[in-house]
N, C-alpha and C positions, 0 to 999 in steps of 0.2 A: 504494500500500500504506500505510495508513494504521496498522495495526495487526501489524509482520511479526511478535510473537512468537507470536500465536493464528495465523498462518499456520502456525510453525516447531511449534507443538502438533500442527494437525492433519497434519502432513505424519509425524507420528512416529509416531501414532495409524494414519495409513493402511498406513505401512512395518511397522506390527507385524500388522494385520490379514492385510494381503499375507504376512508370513511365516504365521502362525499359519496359515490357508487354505492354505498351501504345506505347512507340513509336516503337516498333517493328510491331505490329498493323498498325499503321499508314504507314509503309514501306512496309508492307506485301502487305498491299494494292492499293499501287500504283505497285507494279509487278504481284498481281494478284485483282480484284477489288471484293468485298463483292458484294454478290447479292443484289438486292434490293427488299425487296417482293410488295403483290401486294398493299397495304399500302401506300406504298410511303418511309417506315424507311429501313433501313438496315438491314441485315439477324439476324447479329452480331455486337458486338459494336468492335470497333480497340483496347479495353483490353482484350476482349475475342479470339481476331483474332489473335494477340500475344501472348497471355498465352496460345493457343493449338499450336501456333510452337514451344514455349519455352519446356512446356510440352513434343511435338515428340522429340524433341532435345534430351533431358534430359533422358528418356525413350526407343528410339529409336536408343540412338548414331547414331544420323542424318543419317541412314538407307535409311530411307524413306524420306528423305526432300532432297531440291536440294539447299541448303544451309547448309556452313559448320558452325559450330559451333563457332569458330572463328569471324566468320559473325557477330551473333547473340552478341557475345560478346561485336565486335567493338561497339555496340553501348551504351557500359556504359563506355568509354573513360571521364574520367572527366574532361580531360582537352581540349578536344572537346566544352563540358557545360560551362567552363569556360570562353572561349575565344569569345564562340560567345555571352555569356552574355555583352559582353563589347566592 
């Protein structure tokens, strides 16, 4: 490791994208509900159920989704995370 604080960037970079995909997931699916197979688990997990709208979004210019991108945004507001931490 020649360079650990561009490591210690992108590792922060990744842990937010991973949240952000999570809880968008998680909101995706109270407006539309994941299937459940015949199992008993979910189709899909709520990172993956986010990270394909974030994906259309991205790829799409919200075209095809009935959510604007702006949406998708609101929800890395930091100071959202902050205030309800406390």
């Amino acid at each position: 490791m020649t360079q650990p604080e561009r490591i210690e960037k992108l590792l922060v970079l990744l842990t937010i994208a991973f949240c952000w995909a999570h809880k968008i997931g998680e909101w995706r699916h109270v407006q539309k509900a994941i299937k459940i197979k015949k199992h008993g688990r979910k189709g899909v997990s709520f990172f993956r159920y986010g990270l394909e709208l974030l994906r259309d979004a991205a790829l799409n210019g919200c075209q095809f989704i009935h959510h604007s991108f702006s949406d998708i945004l609101g929800f890395l507001c930091i100071s959202r995370v902050i205030c309800a931490a406390e």
